[in-house]
DOFI-451094 format. One record per residue (C-alpha): residue number from 1; z, y, x. Coordinates in pm, whole numbers, m for minus. Example, Ala and Ser with C-alpha at 12.3 -4.5 7.8 and 13.67 -1.06 7.14 Angstrom:
% DOFI-451094
<num = 1	pz = 780	py = m450	px = 1230>
<num = 2	pz = 714	py = m106	px = 1367>
% end
This chain:
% DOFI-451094
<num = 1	pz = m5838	py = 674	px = m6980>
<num = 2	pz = m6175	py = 590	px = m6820>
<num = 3	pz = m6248	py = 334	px = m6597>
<num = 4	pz = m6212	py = 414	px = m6210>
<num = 5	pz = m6500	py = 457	px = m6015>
<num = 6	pz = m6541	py = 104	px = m5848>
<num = 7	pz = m6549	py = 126	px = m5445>
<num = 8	pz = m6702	py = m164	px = m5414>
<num = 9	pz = m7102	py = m295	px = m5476>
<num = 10	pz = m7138	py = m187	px = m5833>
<num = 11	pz = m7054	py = m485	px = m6074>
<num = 12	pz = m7364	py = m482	px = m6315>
<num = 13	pz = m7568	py = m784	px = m6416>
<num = 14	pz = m7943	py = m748	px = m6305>
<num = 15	pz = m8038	py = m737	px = m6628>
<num = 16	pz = m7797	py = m409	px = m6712>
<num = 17	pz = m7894	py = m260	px = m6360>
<num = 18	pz = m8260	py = m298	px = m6478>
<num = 19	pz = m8179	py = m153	px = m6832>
<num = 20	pz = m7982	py = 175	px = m6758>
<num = 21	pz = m8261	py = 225	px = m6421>
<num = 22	pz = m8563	py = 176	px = m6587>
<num = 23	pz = m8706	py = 519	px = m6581>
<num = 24	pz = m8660	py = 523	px = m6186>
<num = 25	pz = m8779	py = 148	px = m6140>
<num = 26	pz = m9111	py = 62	px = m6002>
<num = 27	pz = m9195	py = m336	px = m6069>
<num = 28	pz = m9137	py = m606	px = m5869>
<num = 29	pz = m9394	py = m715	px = m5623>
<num = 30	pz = m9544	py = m364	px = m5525>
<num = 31	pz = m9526	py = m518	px = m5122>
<num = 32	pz = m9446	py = m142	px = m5032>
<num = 33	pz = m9338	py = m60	px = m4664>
<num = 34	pz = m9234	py = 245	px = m4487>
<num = 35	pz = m9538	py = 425	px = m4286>
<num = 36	pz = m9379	py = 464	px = m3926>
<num = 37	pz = m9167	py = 818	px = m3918>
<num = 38	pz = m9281	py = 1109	px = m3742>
<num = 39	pz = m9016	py = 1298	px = m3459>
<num = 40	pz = m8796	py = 1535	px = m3593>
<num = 41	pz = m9017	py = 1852	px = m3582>
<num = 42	pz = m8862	py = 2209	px = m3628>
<num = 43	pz = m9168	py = 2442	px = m3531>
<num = 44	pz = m9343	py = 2236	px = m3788>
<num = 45	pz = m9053	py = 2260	px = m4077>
<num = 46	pz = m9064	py = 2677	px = m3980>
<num = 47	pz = m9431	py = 2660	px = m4048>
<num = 48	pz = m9426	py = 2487	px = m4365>
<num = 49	pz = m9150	py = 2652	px = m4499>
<num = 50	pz = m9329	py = 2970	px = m4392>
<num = 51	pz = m9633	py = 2881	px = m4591>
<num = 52	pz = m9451	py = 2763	px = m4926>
<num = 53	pz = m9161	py = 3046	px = m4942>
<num = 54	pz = m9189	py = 3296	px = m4675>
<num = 55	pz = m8910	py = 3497	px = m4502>
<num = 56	pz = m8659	py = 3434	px = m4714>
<num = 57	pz = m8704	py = 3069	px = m4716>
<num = 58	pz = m8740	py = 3108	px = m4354>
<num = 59	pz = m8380	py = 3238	px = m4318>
<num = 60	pz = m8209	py = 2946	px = m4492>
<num = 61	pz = m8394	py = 2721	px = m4260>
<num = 62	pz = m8266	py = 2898	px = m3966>
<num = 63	pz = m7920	py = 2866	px = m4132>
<num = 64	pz = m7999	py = 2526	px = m4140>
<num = 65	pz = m8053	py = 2451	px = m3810>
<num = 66	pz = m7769	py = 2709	px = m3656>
<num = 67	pz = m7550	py = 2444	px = m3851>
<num = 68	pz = m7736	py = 2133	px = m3723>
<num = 69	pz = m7621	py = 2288	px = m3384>
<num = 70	pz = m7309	py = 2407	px = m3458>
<num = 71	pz = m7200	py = 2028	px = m3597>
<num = 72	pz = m7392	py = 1833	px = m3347>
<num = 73	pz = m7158	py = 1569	px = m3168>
<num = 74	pz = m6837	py = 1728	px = m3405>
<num = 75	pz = m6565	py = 1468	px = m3598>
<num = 76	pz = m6760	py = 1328	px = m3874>
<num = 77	pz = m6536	py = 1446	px = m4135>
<num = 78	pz = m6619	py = 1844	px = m4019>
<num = 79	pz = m6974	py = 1752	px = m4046>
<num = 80	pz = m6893	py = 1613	px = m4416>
<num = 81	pz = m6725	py = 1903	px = m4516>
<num = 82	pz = m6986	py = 2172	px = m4340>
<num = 83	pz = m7278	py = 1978	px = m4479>
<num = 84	pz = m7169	py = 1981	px = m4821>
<num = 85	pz = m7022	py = 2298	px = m4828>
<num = 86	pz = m7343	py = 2463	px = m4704>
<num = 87	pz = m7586	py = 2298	px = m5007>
<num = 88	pz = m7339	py = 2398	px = m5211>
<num = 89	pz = m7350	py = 2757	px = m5092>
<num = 90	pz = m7731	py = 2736	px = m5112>
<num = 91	pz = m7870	py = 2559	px = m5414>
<num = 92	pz = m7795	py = 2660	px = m5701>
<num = 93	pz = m7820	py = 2442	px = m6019>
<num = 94	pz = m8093	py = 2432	px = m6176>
<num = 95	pz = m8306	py = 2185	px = m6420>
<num = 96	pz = m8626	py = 2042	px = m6260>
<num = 97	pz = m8820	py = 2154	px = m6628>
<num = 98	pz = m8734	py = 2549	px = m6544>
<num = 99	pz = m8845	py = 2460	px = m6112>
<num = 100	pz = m9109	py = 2197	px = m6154>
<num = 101	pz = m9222	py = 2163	px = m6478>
<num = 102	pz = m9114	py = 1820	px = m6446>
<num = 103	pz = m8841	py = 1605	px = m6609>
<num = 104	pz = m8736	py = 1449	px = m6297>
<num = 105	pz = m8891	py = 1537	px = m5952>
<num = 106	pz = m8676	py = 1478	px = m5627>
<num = 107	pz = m8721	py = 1788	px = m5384>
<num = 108	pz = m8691	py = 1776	px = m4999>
<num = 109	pz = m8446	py = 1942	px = m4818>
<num = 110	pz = m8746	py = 2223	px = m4752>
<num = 111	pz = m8831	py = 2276	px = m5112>
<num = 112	pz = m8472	py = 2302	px = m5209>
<num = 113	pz = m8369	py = 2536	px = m4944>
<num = 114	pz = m8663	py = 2746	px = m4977>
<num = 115	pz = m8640	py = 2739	px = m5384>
<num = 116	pz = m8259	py = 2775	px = m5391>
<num = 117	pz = m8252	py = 2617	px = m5668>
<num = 118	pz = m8238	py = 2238	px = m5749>
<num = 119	pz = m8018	py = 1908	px = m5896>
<num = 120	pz = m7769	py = 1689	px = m5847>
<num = 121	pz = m8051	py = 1486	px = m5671>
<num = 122	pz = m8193	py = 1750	px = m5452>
<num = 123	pz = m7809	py = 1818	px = m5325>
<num = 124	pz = m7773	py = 1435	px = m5252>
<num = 125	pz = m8103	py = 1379	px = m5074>
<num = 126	pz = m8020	py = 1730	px = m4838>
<num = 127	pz = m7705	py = 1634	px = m4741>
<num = 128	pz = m7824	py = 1253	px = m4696>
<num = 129	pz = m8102	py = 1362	px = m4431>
<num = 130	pz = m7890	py = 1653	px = m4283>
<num = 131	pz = m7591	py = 1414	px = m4209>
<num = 132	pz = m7833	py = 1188	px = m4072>
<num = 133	pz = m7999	py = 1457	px = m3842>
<num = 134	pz = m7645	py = 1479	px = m3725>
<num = 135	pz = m7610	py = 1124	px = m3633>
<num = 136	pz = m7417	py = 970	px = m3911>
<num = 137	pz = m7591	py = 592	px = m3900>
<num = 138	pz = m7815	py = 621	px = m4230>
<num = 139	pz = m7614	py = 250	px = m4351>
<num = 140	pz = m7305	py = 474	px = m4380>
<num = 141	pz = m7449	py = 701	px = m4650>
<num = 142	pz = m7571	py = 623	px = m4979>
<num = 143	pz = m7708	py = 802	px = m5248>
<num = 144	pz = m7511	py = 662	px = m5562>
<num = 145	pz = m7674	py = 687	px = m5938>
<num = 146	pz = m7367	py = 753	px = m6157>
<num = 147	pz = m7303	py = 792	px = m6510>
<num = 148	pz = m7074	py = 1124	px = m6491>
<num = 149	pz = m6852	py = 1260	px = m6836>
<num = 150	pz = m6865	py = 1615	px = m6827>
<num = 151	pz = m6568	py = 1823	px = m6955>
<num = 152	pz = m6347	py = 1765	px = m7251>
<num = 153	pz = m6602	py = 1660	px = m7464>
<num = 154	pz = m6679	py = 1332	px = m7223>
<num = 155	pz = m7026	py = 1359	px = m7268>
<num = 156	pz = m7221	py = 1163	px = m7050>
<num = 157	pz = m7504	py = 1229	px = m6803>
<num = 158	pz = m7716	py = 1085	px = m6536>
<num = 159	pz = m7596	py = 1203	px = m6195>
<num = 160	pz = m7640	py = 1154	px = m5851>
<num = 161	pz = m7350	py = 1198	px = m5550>
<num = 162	pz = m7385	py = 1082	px = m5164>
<num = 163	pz = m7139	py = 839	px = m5025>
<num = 164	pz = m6997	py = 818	px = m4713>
<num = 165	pz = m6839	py = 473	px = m4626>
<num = 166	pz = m6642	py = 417	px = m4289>
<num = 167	pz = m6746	py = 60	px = m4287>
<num = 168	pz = m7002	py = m145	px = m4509>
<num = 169	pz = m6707	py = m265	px = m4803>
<num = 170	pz = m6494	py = 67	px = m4737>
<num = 171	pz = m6398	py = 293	px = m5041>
<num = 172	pz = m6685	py = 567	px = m5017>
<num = 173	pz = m6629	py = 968	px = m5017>
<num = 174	pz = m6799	py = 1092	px = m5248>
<num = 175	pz = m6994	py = 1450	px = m5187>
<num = 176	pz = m7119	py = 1572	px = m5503>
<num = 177	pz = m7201	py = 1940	px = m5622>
<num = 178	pz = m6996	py = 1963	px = m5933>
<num = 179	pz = m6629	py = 1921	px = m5735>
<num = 180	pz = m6613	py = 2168	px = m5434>
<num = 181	pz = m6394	py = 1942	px = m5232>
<num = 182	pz = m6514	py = 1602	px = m5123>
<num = 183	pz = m6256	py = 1235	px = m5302>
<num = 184	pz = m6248	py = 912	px = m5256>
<num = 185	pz = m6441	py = 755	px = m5513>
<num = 186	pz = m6134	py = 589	px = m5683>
<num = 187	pz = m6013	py = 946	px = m5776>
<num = 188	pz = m6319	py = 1022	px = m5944>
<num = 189	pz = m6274	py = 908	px = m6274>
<num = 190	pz = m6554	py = 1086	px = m6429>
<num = 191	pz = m6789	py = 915	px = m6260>
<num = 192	pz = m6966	py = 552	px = m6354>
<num = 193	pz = m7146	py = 411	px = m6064>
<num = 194	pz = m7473	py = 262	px = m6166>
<num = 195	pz = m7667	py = 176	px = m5847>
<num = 196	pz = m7668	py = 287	px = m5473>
<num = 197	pz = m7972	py = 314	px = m5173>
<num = 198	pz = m8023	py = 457	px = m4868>
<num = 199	pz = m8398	py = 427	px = m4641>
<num = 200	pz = m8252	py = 29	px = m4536>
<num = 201	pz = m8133	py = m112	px = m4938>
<num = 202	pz = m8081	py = m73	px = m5236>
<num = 203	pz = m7740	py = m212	px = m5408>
<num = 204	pz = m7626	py = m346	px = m5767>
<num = 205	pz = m7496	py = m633	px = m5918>
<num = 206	pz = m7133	py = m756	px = m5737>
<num = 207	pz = m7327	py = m846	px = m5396>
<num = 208	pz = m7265	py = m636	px = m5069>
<num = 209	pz = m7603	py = m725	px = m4946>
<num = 210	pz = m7885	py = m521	px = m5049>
<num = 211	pz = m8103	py = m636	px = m5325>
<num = 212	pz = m8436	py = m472	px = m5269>
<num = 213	pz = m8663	py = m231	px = m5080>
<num = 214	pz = m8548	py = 87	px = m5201>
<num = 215	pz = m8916	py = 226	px = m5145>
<num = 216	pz = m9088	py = m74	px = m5345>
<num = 217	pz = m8845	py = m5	px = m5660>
<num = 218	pz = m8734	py = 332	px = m5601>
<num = 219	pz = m9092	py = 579	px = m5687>
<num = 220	pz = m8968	py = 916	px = m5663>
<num = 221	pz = m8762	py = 807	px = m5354>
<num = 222	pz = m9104	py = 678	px = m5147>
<num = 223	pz = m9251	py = 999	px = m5264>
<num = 224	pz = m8983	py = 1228	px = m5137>
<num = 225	pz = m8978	py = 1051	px = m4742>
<num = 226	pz = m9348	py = 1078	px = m4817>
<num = 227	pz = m9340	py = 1526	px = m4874>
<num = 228	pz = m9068	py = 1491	px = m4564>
<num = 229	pz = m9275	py = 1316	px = m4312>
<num = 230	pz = m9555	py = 1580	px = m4428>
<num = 231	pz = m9324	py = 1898	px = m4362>
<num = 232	pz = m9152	py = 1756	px = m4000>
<num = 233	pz = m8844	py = 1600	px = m4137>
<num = 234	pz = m8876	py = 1270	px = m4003>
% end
């Protein structure tokens, strides 16, 4: 039987952590901050998503913020459910070789929306910033970097799910867009966590503090807050 997915700050050595992250891992000693964040700008997320995808783009965006409305001030576990029900609705799976060209790029919320296509990352980092547009406080979400065994065969891939914890060392829920209904992580068994970050940390190792600036370490992660800011997201 595997091994249950471990609530708690994930217990890897630094020098596994470092190992299995590597191709997400920017050195040590970068001394990378955040730029200050823009205000929340939806004529400015209609115009760029006007400009990259047109109408139909458009649409999903308006969708988007019909929900953000709809949700606004709601019972935290509707806005859960809502929020990952409606990526998904939206997104459909796709590799980021057959939409980018790339191995690995990390989408905004606007290019996955207006693409309709995406991965497990581009689900994660939606739902993250949605749920956060909604008022969930950003330290109770994380974006957690799993090993996941996929059907019978157990294979194993690289996979990403958001958590939700009620309190800093609570059991997370786990929102993911391979299982329709949102668990608590013990109950996903298919699922090994690797590491976890949000804008504030980044956490491995058997601490509950955060080990590092998630923008400093985390590349792709700077450079997706980077495309938001541009578009109006934050």
């Amino acid at each position: 039987m595997p091994a249950p997915f471990n609530p708690s700050p994930f217990k890897l050595s630094r020098r596994q952590f470092l190992a299995t992250a590597g191709a997400l891992l920017l050195g040590a000693g970068l001394g990378i901050h955040p730029t200050p964040a823009a205000a929340f700008d939806p004529q400015r997320l209609r115009q760029s998503m006007q400009q990259a995808y047109g109408q139909s783009g458009l649409a999903v965006l308006e969708e988007w913020f019909a929900m953000l409305e709809r949700l606004r001030g709601q019972d935290v576990q509707m806005q859960l459910r809502e929020v990952n029900d409606f990526f998904n609705r939206r997104i459909r799976w796709v590799d980021d070789m057959v939409v980018w060209g790339e191995e690995d790029y990390w989408a905004t919320p606007l290019e996955a929306m207006g693409n309709g296509r995406g991965d497990c990352e581009d689900y994660s980092i939606a739902k993250y910033i949605t749920l956060k547009q909604l008022g969930v406080p950003g330290e109770r979400l994380r974006m957690i970097y799993v090993r996941a065994r996929i059907g019978r065969s157990q294979i194993t891939q690289a996979h990403m799910v958001l958590g939700y914890y009620s309190t800093p060392n609570a059991e997370p829920l786990v929102l993911d867009n391979i299982a329709p209904s949102i668990t608590p992580a013990s109950q996903r068994t298919d699922l090994d966590p690797l590491f976890s970050f949000n804008s504030e940390g980044l956490w491995a190792g058997g601490s509950s503090e955060s080990r590092a600036d998630p923008l400093a370490r985390l590349s792709r992660w700077r450079g997706v807050l980077e495309r938001m800011q541009s578009q109006g997201f934050i």
